[in-house]
N, C-alpha and C positions, 0 to 999 in steps of 0.2 A: 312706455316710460314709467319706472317709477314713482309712484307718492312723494314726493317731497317733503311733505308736513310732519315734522318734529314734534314727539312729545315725548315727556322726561316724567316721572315722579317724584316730589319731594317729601323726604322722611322726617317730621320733627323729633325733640326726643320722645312727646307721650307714644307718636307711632312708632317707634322705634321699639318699644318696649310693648305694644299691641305685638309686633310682631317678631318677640321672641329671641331679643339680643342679651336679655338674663340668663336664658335659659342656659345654665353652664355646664351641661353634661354636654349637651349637642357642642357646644363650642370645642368642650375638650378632643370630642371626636373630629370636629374639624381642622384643629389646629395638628392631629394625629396624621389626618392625609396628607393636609398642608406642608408637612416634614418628608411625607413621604414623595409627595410631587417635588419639592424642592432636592431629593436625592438624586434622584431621575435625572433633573435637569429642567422637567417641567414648567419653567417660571423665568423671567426675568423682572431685573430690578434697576435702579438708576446707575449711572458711571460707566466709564470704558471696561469695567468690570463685570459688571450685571449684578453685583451682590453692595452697593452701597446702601445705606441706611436712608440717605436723603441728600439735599441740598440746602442747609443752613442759610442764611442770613443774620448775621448779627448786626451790630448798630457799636458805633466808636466808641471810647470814654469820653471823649468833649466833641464837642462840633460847634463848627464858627455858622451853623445853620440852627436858626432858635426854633425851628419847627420840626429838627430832626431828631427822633426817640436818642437816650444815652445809654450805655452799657449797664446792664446791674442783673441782681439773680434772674435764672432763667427765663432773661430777657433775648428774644428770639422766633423770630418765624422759620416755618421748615414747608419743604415739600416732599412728600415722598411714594412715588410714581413704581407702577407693578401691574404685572401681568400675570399670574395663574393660571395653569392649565388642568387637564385632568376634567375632573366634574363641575369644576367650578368657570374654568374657561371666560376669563373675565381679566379687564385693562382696568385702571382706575389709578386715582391719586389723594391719599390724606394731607390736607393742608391745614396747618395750625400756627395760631400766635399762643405765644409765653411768656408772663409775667407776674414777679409773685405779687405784685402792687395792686394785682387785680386784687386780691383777697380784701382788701382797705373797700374796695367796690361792688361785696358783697360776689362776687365771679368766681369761676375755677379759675387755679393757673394757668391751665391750657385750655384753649378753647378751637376744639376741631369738628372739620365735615372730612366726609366724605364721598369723593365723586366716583362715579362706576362710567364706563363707556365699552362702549360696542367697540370691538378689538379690530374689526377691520376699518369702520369710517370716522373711529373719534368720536362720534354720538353721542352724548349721555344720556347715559337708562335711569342712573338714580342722586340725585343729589338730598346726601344723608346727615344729617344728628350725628358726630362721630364719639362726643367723650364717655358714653357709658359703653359703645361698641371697643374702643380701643383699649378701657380699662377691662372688659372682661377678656379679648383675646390676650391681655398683658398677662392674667391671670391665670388664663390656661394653658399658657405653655408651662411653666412651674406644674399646671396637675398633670403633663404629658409624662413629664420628666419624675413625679411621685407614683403616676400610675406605673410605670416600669422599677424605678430605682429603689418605693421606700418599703419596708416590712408589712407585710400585708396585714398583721394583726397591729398595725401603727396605733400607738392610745394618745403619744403626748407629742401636741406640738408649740414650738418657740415662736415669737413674732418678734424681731428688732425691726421698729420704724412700722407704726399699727395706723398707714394713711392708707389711702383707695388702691394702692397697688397689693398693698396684705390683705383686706379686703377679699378682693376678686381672688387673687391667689389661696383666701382658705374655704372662700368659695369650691373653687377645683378640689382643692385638697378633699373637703366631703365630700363630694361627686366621685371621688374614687378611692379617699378611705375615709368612707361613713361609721369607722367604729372608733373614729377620736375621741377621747373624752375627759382630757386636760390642756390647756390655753395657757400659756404662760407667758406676758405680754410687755413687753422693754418700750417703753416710748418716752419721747423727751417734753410732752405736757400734757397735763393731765388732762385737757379735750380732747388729744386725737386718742386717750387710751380711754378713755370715758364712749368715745363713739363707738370707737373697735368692739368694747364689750359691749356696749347697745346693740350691736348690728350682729352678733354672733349670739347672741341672748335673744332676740326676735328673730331667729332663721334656725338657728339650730340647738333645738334642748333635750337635744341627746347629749350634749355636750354638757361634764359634769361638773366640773371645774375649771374656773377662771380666775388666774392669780395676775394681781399686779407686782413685777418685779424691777427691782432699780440697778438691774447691771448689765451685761448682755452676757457674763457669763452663768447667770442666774436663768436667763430664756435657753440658754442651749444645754445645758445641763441637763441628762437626764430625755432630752426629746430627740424623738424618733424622725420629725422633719422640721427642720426652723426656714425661714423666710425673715432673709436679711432686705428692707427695700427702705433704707433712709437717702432721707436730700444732704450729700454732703455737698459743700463747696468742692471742687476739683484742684489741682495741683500741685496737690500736698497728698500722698499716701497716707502719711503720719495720722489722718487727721478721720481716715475713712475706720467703718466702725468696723473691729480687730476679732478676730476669733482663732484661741488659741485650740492646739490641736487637743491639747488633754481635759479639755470641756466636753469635747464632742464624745458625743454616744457610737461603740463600735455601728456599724451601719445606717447611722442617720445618711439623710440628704438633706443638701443646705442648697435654697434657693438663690439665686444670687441675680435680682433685676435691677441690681443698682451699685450701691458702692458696698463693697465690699476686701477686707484683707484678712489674708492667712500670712502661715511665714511662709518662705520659701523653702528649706530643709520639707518641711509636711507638703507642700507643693509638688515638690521634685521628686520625692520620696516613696510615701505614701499616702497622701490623697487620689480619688479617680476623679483627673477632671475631664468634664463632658461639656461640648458648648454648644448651642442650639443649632448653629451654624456655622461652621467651624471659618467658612468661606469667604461671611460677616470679617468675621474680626481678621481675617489676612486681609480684607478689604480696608479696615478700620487702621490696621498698620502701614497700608502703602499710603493711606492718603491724610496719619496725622503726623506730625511731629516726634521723633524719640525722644522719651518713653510715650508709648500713646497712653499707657495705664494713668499718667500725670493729667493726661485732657478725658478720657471714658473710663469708669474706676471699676469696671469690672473684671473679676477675677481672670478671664480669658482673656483678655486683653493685655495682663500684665504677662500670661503665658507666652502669647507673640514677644513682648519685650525679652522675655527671660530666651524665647526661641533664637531671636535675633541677637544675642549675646553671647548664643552658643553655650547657654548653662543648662536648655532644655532640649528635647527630640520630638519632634514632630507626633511619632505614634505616642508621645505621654498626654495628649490630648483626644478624646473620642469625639466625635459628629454623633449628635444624637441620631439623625437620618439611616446610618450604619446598624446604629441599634434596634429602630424601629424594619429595618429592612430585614434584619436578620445576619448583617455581614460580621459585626461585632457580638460578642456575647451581651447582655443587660448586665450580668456582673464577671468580674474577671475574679475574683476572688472571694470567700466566706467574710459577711460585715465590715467589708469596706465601705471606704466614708465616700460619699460622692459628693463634689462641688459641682455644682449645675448651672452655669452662666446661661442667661439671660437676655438677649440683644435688643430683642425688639425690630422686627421687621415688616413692609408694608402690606406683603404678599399676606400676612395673617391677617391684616383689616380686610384683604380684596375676600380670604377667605368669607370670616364670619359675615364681612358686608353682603356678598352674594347671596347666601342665605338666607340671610336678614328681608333683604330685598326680594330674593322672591316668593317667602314667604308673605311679604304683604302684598304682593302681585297675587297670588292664590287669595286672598281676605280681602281682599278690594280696601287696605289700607293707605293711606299717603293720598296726597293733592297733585292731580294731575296738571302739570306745567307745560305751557306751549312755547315752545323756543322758534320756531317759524313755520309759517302757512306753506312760504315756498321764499327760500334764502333771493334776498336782497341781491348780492352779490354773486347769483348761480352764472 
């Protein structure tokens, strides 16, 4: 018979960062295979689909219950449950509450772990720290998608919305083009654009200029990759931040992990859009309301809508997967512009978490946890 005795490790964040969840070169390479398992097939994820984002829970606008939370900004717990195959060959589940009231509380918005378990008994191997892991795999899918799509002598890049998601994403972006050396930075208060320059002024001073500018077609002008990630409220297009097409530099890439709008005519046209997962968001369309673009403001998402209208084709959108596989070309044409949607999937956390974890498995890092001698209930 076998052992019975359960033990699990837990990751705070200081161990977390002992064992190497900054590190965002390795990440960008993980998140690199991670696409490539997911073309494969390699992977499942939650829904009768295999490719949903999560399991939401939201909370009412009133309730006749005075101890039950009420609706307001990214007010919301999620679950989102994944398996990984390949090298990584790992089950697990990121679970998170959201609320921007926390910040009044001195807290992040989000505050998430992540659990890791053994794929065939359910077991947990690791229960982790997850907000600096999830911000930097947020990150590196954006440097996947610069490491193939942007000019490789890239000098200047744009930042609309300079919070932890631009951050980690210009993180990447030096990790795979370390000869930037103009910042051009759009943000809507002068703390989060005061920190962004902090935070790129103590990590990278190869970087030669740092401009604060008041428009966003002032950040994309002229640069070579921009990263669009602001919090807008959702369901109003109108309202999400605009880029028009004759700002843009012939072959930039535009990151897009958040709300983001073009016109449609440069959509339909000539833009190349590429979406991380193309699988995501026909996921994202079966299971939200038409237009989904009005509830998830990402550019791929309003493509499903434009698809389902019968205004777009199916192959006017690429699977990064295809790219990194080799089935599609990296460019179909000389300085084309590429929109790079952004989803956000859990299989990326299973990725860097595994890593993460057993790198501190090799460093004897984290607190060994007993979850039972010999189950109660056997």
């Amino acid at each position: 018979m076998e052992n019975p005795n359960l033990d699990f490790i837990y990751l705070n964040e200081e161990d977390m960062i002992k064992a190497g969840v900054t590190e965002m070169a390795g990440c960008v390479e993980a998140m690199e295979e991670m696409f490539k398992l997911l073309k494969i097939g390699d992977y499942r994820m939650g829904g009768a689909n295999a490719n949903s984002h999560g399991v939401m829970m939201t909370f009412p606008d009133s309730s006749p219950f005075p101890n039950m939370p009420t609706n307001g900004p990214d007010r919301r717990f999620m679950a989102m449950p994944a398996y990984l195959g390949g090298k990584f060959d790992m089950a697990g589940m990121k679970w998170y509450g959201s609320n921007v009231e926390n910040r009044k509380r001195g807290l992040p918005r989000s505050i998430l772990m992540l659990t890791l378990n053994d794929k065939d008994t359910g077991a947990p191997l690791a229960y982790m720290s997850a907000n600096i892991l999830s911000a930097f795999r947020t990150g590196a899918v954006p440097g996947v998608g610069i490491k193939y799509f942007a000019r490789p002598d890239a000098k200047v890049v744009g930042i609309i919305g300079p919070g932890v998601m631009s951050k980690t994403a210009f993180d990447a972006t030096m990790a795979t083009r370390p000869g930037i050396e103009i910042v051009k930075v759009k943000g809507r208060s002068q703390k989060s654009v005061d920190s962004f320059i902090q935070y790129v002024q103590e990590k990278y001073p190869t970087v030669k200029e740092l401009q604060i500018v008041q428009s966003e077609e002032e950040a994309v002008r002229d640069a070579d990759i921009v990263s669009i990630a602001t919090s807008s409220p959702t369901g109003d297009p109108s309202v999400y931040p605009y880029v028009h097409e004759d700002w843009i530099k012939p072959g930039a890439v535009l990151c897009c992990p958040a709300s983001a709008r073009f016109d449609d005519d440069f959509i339909l046209n000539r833009a190349r859009n590429v979406a991380d997962n193309i699988q995501l968001y026909e996921a994202w369309a079966e299971e939200m309301e038409f237009p989904a673009y009005h509830s998830i403001p990402i550019p791929a998402v309003h493509c499903m809508d434009l698809i389902a209208e019968g205004r777009m084709k199916k192959d006017q959108i690429d699977d990064l997967g295809d790219i990194l596989m080799g089935t599609v070309p990296v460019h179909r044409k000389e300085n084309e512009i590429v929109i790079f949607s952004v989803g956000g999937m859990p299989i990326e956390d299973i990725a860097w978490g595994t890593i993460v974890y057993r790198n501190a498995l090799a460093k004897g890092i984290g607190t060994k946890l007993n979850l039972w001698k010999t189950p109660y209930l056997a």
